[in-house]
C-alpha positions in Angstrom: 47.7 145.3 170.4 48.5 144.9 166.5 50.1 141.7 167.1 46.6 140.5 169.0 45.0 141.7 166.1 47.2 139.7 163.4 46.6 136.4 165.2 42.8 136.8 166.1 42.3 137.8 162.1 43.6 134.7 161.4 41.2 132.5 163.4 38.2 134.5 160.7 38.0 132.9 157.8 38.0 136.2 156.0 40.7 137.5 157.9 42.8 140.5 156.6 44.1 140.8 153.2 47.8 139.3 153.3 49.2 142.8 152.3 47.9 144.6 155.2 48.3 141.9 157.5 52.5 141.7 155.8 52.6 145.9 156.9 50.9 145.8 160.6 53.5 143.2 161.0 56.5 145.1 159.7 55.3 148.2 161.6 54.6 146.5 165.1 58.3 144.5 164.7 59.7 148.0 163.5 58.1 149.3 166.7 59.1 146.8 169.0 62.8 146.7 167.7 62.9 150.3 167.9 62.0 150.0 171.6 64.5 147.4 172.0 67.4 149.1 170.9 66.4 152.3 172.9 67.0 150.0 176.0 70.4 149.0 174.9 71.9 152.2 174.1 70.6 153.7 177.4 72.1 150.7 179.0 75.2 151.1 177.3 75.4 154.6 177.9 74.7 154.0 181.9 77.8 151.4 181.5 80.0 153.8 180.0 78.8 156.6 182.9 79.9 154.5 185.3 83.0 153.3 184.3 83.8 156.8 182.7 84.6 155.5 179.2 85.0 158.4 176.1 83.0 159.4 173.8 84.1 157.7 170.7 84.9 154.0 172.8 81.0 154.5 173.9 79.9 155.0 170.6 81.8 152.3 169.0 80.2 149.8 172.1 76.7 151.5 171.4 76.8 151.1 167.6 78.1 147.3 168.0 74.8 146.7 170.7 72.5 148.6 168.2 73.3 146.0 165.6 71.6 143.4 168.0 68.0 144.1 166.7 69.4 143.6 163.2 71.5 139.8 164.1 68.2 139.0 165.2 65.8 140.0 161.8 68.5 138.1 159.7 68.2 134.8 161.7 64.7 134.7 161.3 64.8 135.2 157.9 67.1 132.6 157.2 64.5 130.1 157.5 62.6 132.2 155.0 65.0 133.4 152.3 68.7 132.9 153.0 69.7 134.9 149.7 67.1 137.9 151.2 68.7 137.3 154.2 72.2 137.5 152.9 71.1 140.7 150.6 70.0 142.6 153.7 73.5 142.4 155.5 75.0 143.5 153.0 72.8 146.8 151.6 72.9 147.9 154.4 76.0 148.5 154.8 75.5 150.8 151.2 72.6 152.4 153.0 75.2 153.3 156.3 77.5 154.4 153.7 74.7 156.9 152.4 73.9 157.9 155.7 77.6 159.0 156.9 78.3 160.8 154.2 75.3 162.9 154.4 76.1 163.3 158.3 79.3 164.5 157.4 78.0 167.2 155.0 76.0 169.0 158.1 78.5 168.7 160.9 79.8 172.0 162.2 82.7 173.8 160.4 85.3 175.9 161.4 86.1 178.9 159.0 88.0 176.9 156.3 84.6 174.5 155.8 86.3 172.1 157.4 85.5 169.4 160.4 88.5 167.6 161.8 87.4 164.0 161.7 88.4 161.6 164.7 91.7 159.9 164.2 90.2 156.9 165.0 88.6 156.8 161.5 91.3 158.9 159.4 93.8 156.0 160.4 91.9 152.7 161.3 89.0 153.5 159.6 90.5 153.9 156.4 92.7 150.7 156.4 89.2 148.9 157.2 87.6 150.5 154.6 90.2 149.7 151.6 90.2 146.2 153.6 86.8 145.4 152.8 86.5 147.0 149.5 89.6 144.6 148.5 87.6 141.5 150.0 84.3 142.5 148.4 86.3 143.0 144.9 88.1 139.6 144.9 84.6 137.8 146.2 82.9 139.3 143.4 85.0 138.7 140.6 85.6 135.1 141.5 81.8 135.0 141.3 81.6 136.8 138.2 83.9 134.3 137.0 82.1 131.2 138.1 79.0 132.6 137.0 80.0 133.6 133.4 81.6 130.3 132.6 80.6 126.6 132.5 82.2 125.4 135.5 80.3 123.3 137.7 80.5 125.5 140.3 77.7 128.2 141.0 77.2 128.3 144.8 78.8 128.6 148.0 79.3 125.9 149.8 78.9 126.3 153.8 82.5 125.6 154.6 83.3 128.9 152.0 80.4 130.6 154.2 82.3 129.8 157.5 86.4 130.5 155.8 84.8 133.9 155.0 83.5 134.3 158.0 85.9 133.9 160.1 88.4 136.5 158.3 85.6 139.0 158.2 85.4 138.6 161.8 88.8 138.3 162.9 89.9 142.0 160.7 87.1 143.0 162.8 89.0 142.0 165.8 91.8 143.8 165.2 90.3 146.8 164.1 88.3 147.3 167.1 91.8 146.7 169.0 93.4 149.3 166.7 90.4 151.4 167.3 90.5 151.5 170.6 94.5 152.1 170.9 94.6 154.8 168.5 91.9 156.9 170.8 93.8 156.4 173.7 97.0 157.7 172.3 95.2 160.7 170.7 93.6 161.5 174.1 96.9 161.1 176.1 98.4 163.8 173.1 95.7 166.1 174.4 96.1 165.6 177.5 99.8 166.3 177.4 99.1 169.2 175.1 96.8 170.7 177.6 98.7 169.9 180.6 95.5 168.3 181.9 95.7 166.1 184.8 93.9 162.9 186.2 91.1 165.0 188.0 90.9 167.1 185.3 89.7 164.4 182.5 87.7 163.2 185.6 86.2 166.4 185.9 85.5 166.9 182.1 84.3 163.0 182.1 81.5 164.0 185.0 80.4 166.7 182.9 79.9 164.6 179.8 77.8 162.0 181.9 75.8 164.2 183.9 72.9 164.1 182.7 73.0 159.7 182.6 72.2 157.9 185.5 75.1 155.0 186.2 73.2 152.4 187.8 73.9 149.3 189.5 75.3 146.6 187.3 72.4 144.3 188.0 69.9 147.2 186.5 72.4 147.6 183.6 72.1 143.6 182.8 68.9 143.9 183.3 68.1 146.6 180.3 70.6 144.5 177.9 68.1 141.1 178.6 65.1 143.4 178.2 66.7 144.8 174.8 67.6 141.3 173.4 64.0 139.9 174.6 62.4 143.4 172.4 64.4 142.3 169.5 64.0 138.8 169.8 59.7 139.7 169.8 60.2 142.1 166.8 62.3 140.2 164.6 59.7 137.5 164.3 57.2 139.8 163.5 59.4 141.0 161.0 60.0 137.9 159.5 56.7 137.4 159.4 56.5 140.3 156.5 59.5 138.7 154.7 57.5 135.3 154.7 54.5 136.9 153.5 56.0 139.4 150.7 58.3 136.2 149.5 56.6 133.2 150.4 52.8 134.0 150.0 52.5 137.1 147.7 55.8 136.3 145.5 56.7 139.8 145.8 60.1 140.9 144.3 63.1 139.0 147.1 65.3 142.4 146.1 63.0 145.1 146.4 61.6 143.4 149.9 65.2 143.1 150.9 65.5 146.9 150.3 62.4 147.5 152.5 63.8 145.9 155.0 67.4 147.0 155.1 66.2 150.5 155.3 64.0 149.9 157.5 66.8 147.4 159.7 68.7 150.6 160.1 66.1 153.2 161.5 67.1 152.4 165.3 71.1 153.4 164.1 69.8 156.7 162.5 67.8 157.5 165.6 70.9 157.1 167.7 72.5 159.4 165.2 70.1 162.1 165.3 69.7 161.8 169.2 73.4 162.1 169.3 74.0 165.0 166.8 70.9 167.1 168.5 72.8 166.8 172.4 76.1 167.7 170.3 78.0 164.5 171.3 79.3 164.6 168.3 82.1 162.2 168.8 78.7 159.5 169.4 77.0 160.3 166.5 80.4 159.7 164.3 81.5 156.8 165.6 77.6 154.9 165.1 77.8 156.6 161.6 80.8 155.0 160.8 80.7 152.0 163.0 77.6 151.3 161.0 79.6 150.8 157.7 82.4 148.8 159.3 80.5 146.9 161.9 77.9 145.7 159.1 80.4 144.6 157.3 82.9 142.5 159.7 79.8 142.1 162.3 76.9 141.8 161.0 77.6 140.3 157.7 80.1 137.3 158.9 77.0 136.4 161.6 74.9 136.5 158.5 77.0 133.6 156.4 77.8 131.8 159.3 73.8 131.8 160.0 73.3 130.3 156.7 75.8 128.0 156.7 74.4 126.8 160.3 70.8 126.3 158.2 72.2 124.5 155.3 74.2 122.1 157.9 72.6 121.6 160.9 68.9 122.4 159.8 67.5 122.2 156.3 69.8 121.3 153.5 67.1 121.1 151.3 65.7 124.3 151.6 65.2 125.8 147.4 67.7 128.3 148.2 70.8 126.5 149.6 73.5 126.2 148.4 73.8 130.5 148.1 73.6 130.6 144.4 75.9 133.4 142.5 73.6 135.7 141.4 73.5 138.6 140.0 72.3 140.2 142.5 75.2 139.3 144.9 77.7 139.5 142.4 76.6 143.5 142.1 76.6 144.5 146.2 80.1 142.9 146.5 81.6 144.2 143.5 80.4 147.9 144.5 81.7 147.4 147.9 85.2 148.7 146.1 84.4 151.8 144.4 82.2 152.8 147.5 84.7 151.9 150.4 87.9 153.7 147.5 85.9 156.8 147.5 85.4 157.0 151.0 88.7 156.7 152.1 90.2 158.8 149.0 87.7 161.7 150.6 88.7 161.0 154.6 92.4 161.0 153.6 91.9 164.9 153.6 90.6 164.7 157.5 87.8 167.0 156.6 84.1 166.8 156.8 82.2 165.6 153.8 81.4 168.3 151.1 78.2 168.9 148.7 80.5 167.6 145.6 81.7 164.7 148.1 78.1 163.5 148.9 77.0 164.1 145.4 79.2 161.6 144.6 78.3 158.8 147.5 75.3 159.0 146.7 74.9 158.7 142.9 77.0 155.4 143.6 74.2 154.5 145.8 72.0 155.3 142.7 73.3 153.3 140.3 73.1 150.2 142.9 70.0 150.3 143.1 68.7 150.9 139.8 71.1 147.7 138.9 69.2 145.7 141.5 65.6 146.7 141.0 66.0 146.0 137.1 68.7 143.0 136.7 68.9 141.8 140.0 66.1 139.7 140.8 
């Protein structure tokens, strides 16, 4: 209905006011992709039911699928703003930071404070995390070079896009095949432990899925094609905001890259909350931290490989390609270290998150932003 409304106010010729015709748009995409993702985690969650996957390997394939709505915001605004585009895959993955750490603060405790995190992300998740603080540290200080001096170069060109993206993407490889391996083992220790048998983690596995309906794989394709249709709808409504904000009402490219990163991320924190409130607890950590790692090797490569597509195939022209080194860039890859370094440092202890922990998460977070909003555009 809002959408009806959008394009019959523009056949007035006093339609709308541009602002509120920028919001309705960013609330009926936000709606739509909200919608859309809810059809791919239940789909996902009806293909792990019937193949009897675990917790954590759901997760991991829920978090990857929730990220779908998000691919598909970023390619429409690549036509609109590449560097807004860019800027967006890559706050986010501050804002998933944010967001896990404060998770990690309320999950349940035994009687030394103390939550036993997943091996999954005590061992793999840790390498990944000093992996891509490392990358986002040399990135940024070869920018920071480039930009500070007088050589002639100040840009990426779309072959660096691609080089980059294509390590980003292939760490993520491994890591999801480290991932993976590392669960197994820790579940076949459990199961030795426990002397539990074949019917037994069947038996525990029907429990855990009782309450999801499998479904026939045709039904199960079927909700993944309705989810990617939902997203495709409500990322071009949400593009539309980004063209208006940028494009017609030259508002601030950072602080409506914010906007939308938070808002990107809504259908992920949903998951989360859905997942913590069932107590599927092994869910709701691996999309909180799959949301740092998979925005940064999944989403983000996509991103630069999207651009680089653009500047090649599409329009080389366009006012913002080459991707300039900016500030603004130059800031969210050099905080990618101290961010990913503290996070590990803290998981190296295998124990949930504490106040003085999430204190410090999220002043980092702090000081990013406030170095955005006032130097970064």
């Amino acid at each position: 209905m809002l959408s009806a409304l959008l394009h019959l106010a523009g056949i007035f010729e006093h339609g709308m006011p541009l602002y509120l015709e920028a919001i309705f748009s960013l609330i009926l995409g936000l709606i739509i992709l909200q919608a859309a993702c809810e059809v791919l985690v239940i789909g996902t969650e009806r293909l792990a039911a019937r193949y009897k996957w675990n917790h954590y390997i759901a997760g991991t394939l829920a978090e990857i699928l929730s990220t779908t709505p998000e691919l598909v915001v970023i390619a429409f605004l690549i036509p609109v703003s590449p560097e807004t585009a860019f800027i967006i895959g890559v706050i986010t993955i501050y804002n998933n930071a944010l967001v896990f750490s404060l998770y990690s603060f309320f999950l349940p405790k035994d009687k030394q404070g103390k939550f036993v995190m997943p091996t999954p992300i005590t061992e793999a998740g840790t390498q990944i995390l000093i992996g891509g603080g490392s990358m986002g540290l040399i990135l940024g200080l070869v920018m920071l070079t480039f930009y500070s001096s007088e050589q002639t170069k100040n840009s990426f060109h779309y072959l660096d896009l691609v080089f980059i993206s294509i390590v980003l993407l292939a760490i993520f490889a491994v890591y999801v095949y480290k991932l993976i391996t590392s669960y197994a083992k820790e579940e076949a220790e459990v199961r030795e432990t426990l002397s539990m048998s074949s019917e037994d983690v069947e038996q525990r596995l029907d429990i855990v899925y009782q309450n999801v309906k499998p479904g026939s794989l045709f039904s199960i394709a079927l909700m993944f094609f309705a989810g990617l249709v939902g997203a495709l709808i409500g990322g071009e409504e949400v593009s539309r905001f980004a063209t208006i904000m940028i494009g017609e009402l030259d508002f601030n490219p950072i602080l409506t890259a914010l906007i939308l990163a938070l808002f990107a991320g809504m259908s992920e924190y949903v998951i989360l909350w859905q997942s913590h409130r069932k107590k599927e607890y092994g869910i709701a950590l691996a999309n909180a931290f799959g949301g740092i790692t998979q925005v940064m090797f999944l989403v983000l490569p996509f991103t630069l490989l999207g651009i680089a597509f653009y500047q090649f195939f599409i329009n080389p022209a366009h006012v913002e390609l080459p991707l300039a080194f900016s500030l603004s860039g130059i800031f969210l890859l050099l905080f990618l270290f101290p961010t990913f370094y503290t996070l590990a440092s803290l998981l190296e202890e295998d124990h949930t998150l504490g106040l003085l922990d999430t204190t410090i998460m999220t002043g980092i977070f702090t000081f990013l932003i406030v170095l955005l909003a006032t130097y970064g555009a």
